[in-house]
C-alpha positions as CSV (number, residue, x, y, z in Angstrom):
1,X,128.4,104.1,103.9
2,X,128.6,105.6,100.7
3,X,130.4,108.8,101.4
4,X,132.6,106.6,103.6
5,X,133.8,104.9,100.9
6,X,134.5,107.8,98.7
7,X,136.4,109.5,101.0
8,X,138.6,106.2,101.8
9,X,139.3,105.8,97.9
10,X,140.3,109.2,97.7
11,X,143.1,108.0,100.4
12,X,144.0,104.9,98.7
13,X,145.1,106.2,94.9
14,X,147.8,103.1,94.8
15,X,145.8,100.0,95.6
16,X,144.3,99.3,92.4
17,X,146.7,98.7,89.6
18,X,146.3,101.4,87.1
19,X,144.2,100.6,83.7
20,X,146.9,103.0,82.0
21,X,150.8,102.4,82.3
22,X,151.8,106.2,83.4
23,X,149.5,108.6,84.9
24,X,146.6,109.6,82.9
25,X,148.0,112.8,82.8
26,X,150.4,111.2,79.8
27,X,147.9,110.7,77.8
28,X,147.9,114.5,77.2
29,X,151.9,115.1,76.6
30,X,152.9,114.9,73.4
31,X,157.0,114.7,72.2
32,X,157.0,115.5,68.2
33,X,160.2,115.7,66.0
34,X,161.4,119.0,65.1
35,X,163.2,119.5,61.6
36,X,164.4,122.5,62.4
37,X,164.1,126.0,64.6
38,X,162.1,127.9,62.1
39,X,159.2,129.2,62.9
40,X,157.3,127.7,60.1
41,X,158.8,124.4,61.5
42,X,157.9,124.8,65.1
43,X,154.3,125.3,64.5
44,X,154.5,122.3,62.1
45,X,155.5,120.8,64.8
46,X,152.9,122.0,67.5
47,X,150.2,120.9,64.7
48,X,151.5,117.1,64.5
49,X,151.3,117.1,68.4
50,X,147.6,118.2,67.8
51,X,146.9,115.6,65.5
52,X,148.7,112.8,68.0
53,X,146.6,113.8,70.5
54,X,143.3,114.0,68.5
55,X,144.3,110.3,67.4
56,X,145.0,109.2,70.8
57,X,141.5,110.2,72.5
58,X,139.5,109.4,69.3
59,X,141.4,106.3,67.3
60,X,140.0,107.7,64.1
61,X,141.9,109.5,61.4
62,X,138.9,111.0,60.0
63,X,138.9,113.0,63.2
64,X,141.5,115.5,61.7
65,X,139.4,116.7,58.6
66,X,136.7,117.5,60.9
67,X,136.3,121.5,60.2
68,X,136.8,122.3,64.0
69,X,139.7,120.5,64.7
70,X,141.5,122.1,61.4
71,X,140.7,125.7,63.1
72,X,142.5,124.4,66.1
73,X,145.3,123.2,63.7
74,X,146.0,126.9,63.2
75,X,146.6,127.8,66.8
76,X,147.4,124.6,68.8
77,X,148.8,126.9,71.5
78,X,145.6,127.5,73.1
79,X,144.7,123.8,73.9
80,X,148.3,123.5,75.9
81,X,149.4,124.6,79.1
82,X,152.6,124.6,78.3
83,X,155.4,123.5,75.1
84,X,158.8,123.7,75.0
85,X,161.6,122.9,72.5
86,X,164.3,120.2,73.5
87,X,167.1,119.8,70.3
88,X,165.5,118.5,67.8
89,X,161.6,117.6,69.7
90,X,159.3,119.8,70.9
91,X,157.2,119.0,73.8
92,X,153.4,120.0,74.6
93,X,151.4,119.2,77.5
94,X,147.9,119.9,76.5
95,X,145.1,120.8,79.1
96,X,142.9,117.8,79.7
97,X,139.5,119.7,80.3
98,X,140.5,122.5,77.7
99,X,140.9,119.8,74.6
100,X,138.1,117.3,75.4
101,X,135.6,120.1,75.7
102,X,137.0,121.7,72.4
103,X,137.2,118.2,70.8
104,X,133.5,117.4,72.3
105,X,132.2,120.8,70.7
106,X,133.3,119.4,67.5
107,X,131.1,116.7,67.7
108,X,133.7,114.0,68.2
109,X,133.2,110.8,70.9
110,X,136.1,110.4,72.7
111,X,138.2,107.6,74.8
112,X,139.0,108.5,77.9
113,X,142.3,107.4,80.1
114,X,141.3,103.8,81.0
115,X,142.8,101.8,78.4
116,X,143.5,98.1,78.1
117,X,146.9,97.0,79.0
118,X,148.8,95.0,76.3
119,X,151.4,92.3,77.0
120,X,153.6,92.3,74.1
121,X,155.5,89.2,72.8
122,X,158.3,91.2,69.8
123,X,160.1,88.6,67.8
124,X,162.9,89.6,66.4
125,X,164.0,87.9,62.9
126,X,167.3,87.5,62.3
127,X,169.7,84.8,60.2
128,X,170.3,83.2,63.9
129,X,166.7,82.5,64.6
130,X,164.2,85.0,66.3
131,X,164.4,86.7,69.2
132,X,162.1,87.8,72.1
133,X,162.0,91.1,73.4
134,X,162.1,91.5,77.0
135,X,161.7,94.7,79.4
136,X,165.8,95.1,80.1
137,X,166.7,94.1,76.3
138,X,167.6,96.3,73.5
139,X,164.3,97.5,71.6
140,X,162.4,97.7,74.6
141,X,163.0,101.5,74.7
142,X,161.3,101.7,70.7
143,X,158.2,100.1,72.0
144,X,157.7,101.8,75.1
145,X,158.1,105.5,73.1
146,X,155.8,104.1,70.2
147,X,153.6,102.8,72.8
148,X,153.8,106.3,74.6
149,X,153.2,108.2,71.2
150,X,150.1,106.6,70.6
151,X,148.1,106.6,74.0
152,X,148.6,102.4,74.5
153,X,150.0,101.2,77.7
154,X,152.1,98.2,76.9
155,X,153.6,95.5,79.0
156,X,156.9,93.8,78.0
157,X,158.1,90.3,79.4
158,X,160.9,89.2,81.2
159,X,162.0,87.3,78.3
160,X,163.8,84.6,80.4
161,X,165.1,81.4,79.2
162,X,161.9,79.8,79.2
163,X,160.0,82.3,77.8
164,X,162.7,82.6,74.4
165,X,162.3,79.1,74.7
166,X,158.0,79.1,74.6
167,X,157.6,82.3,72.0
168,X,157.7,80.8,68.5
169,X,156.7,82.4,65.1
170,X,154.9,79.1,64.8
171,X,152.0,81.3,67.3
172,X,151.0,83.6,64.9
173,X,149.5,80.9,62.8
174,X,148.7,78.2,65.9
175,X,146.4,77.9,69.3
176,X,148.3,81.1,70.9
177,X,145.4,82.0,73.8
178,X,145.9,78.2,75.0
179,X,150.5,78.6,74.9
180,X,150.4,81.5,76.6
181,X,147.9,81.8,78.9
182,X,150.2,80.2,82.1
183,X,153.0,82.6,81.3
184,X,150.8,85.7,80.9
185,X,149.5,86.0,84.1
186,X,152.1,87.3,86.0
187,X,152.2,90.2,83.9
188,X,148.5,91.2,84.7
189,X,147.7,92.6,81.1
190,X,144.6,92.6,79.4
191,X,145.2,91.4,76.0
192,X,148.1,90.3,74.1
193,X,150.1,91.1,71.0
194,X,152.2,88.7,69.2
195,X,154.9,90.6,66.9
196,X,157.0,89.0,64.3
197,X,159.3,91.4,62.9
198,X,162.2,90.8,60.0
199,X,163.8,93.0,57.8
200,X,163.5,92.8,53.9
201,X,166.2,94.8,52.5
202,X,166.1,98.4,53.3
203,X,162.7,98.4,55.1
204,X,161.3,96.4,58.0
205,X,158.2,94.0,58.0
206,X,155.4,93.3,60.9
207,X,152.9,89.8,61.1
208,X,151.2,90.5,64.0
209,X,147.8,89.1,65.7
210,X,146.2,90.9,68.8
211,X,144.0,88.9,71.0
212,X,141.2,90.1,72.3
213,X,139.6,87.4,74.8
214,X,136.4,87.4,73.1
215,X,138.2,87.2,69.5
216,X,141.4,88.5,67.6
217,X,142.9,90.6,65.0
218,X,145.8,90.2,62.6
219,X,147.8,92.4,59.9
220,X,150.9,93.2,58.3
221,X,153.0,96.3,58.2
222,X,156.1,97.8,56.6
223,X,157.9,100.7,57.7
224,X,161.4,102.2,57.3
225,X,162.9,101.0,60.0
226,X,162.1,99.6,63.9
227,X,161.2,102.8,65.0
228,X,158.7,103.7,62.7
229,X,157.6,100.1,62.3
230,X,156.4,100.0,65.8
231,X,155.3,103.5,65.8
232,X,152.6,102.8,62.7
233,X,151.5,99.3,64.6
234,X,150.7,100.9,67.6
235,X,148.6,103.8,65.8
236,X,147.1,100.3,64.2
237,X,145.8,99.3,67.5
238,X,144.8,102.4,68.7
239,X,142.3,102.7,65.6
240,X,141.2,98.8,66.0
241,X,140.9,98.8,69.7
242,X,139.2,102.4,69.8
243,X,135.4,101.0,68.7
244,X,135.3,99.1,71.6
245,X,135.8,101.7,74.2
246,X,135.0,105.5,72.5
247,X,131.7,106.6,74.1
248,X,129.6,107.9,71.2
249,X,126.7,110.3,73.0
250,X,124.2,109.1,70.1
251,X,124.7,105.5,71.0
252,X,124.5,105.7,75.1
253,X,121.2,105.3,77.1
254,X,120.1,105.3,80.8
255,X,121.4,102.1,82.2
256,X,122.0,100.6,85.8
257,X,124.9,98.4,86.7
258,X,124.7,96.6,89.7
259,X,128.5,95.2,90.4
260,X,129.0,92.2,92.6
261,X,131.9,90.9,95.0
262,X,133.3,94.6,95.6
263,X,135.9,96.0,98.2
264,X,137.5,99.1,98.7
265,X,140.1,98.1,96.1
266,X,138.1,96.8,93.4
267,X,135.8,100.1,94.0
268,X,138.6,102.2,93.0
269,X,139.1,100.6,90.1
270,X,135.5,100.8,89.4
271,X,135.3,104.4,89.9
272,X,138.3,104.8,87.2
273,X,136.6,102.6,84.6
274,X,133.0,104.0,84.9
275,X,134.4,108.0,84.8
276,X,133.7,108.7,81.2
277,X,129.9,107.1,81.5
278,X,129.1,110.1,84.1
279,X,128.2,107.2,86.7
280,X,126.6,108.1,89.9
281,X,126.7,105.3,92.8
282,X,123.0,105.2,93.8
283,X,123.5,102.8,96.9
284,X,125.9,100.5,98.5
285,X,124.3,96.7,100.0
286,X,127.4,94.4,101.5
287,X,129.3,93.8,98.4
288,X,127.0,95.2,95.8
289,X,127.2,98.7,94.0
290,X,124.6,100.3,92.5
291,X,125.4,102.9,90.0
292,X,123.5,104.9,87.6
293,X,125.2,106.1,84.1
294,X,124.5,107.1,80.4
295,X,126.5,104.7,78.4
296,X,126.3,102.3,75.2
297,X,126.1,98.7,76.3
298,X,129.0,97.4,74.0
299,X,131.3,100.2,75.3
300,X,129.9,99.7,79.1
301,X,131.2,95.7,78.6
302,X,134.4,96.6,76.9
303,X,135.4,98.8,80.5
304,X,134.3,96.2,82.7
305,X,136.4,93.2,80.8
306,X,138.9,95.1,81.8
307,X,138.5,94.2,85.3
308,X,137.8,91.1,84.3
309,X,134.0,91.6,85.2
310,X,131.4,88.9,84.2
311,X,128.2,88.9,83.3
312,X,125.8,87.6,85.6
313,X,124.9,83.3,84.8
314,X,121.3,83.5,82.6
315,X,119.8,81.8,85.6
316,X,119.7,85.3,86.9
317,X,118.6,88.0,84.5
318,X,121.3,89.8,83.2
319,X,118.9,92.4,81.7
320,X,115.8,93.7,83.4
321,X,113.8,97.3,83.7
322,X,114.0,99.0,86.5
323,X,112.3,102.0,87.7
324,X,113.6,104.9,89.9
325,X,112.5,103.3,92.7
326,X,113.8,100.2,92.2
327,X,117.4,101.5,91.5
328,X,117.8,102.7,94.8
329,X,117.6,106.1,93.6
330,X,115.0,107.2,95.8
331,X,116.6,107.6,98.9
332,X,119.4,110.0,98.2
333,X,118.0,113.3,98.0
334,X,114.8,114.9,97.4
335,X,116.0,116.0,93.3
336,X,116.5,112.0,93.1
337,X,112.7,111.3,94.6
338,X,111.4,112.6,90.9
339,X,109.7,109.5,89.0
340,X,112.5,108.5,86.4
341,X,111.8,106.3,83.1
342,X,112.7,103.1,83.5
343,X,116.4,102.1,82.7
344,X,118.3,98.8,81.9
345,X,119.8,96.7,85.1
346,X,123.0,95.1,84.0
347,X,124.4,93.2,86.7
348,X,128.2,92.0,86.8
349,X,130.1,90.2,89.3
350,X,133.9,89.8,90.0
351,X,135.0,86.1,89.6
């Protein structure tokens, strides 16, 4: 049954929606501004895409004085399969396996392609009143290559009647969760961002608050102009959101997650989510999967909110040993029949 259902996922790519926007494969191509053709300016160039991508798989800025990544800064070439220079942008695609094995070598924890999708709610300021940016609307095009630039997939509304009508700037400062959580769910998303955004003379101003599910966060920005403006809050949310999901090695431990209410859908998603834990599905009973991984528990419950996983109710033990044995681990092969210390059970359950 096991195999069964691994080779039927491997048929059914499109039935789960997708944890990030594009293919993961976006997370690795990188479009950086070009001043000029010199050479001096192209490799500037390839170096900034470096440092995008660094940022993207490990939210932290710090990241780029580590000594390892600056040798890499000197020859970004040999992290990409191939670059390319379009007017005034030059284009990388860097190797997946190539950078998070050099990035891993220099000691960093990474986040890997399953990322939350946000729903964005972008006020616009003006002297007529605000106004809400939708997916068809002018604007929509500076978010979604912000939101591209920094590794976030984003979600943009309609922005129908009723929705200009429900968005207010008074929901940066009131009960937002409670407003929107009717019109949110037909976009599917994960969390949402609430962006009020005015200009202040020659320079462009940010209020926004992200919320979370479990809690929020809030700030201000300034930039230049829209561009930039959404540019620097994205990089914002990629530093506060990246905690959550970056697997630190230090911080993970043995751990087995038993994951109620599955199909063949909801396994593929599951699959997705648990691929940066190294998870290994140790048996399948009815709806229940079995799985055995190395992982941090606050990390392990960020991926599985995603899915909109719950814990199990306290009735039912949450947290419990468990030995080889009981894990279900003994039956696979005779490599797995080798007593193993005992691990946590976490057990989770779709609504």
């Amino acid at each position: 049954m096991r195999v069964f259902l691994r080779l039927l996922v491997l048929c059914l790519p499109f039935w789960a929606p997708p944890l990030w926007a594009a293919s993961p494969e976006a997370l690795y191509q990188v479009r950086e501004s070009l001043a000029g053709q010199s050479p001096e300016q192209r490799s500037e160039a390839l170096q900034r895409a470096l440092d995008t991508l660094v940022l993207r798989l490990t939210g932290d800025p710090q990241a780029l004085l580590n000594p390892q990544v600056q040798a890499l800064r000197a020859d970004p070439q040999q992290l990409a399969r191939q670059f390319g220079y379009a007017d005034d942008h030059v284009l990388v695609e860097f190797d997946p396996l190539t950078s998070e094995s050099r990035l891993r070598e220099a000691g960093l924890a990474l986040w890997g392609a399953s990322r939350p999708a946000l729903l964005v709610w972008w006020l616009n300021q003006g002297v007529d009143g605000s106004q809400l940016v939708g997916d068809a609307q002018d604007g929509a095009s500076l978010l979604q290559q912000a939101a591209q630039h920094r590794g976030l997939p984003i979600r943009l509304p309609l922005a129908d009647l009723s929705e200009q009508l429900l968005i207010s700037d008074e929901l940066l400062q009131g009960d937002a969760e409670a407003v929107l959580q009717e019109p949110a769910v037909r976009y599917e998303a994960d969390m949402q961002l609430l962006v009020l955004a005015r200009q202040r003379g020659s320079a462009w101003q940010a209020d926004w608050r992200l919320l979370l599910g479990d809690g929020e966060e809030r700030g201000q920005l300034e930039a230049s102009d829209q561009a930039s403006l959404a540019d620097a809050l994205l990089l914002t949310l990629s530093q506060r959101l990246a905690p959550r999901f970056v697997v630190r090695p230090e911080a993970a431990s043995q751990l087995v997650l038993e994951v109620q209410g599955a199909d063949l859908a909801r396994f593929a998603q599951l699959e997705r989510v648990l691929e940066p834990f190294a998870a290994r599905l140790l048996r399948v009973e009815g709806d229940r999967l079995r799985y055995r991984l190395q992982a941090g528990a606050q990390q392990l419950h960020a991926q599985l909110s995603l899915l909109q996983l719950q814990v199990v109710p306290a009735e039912v033990p949450a947290v419990q040993p468990v030995t080889a044995e009981q894990s279900g681990e003994a039956p696979l092969a005779a490599a797995a029949q080798v007593p193993a210390a005992s691990a946590a059970l976490l057990q989770y359950r779709w609504p």
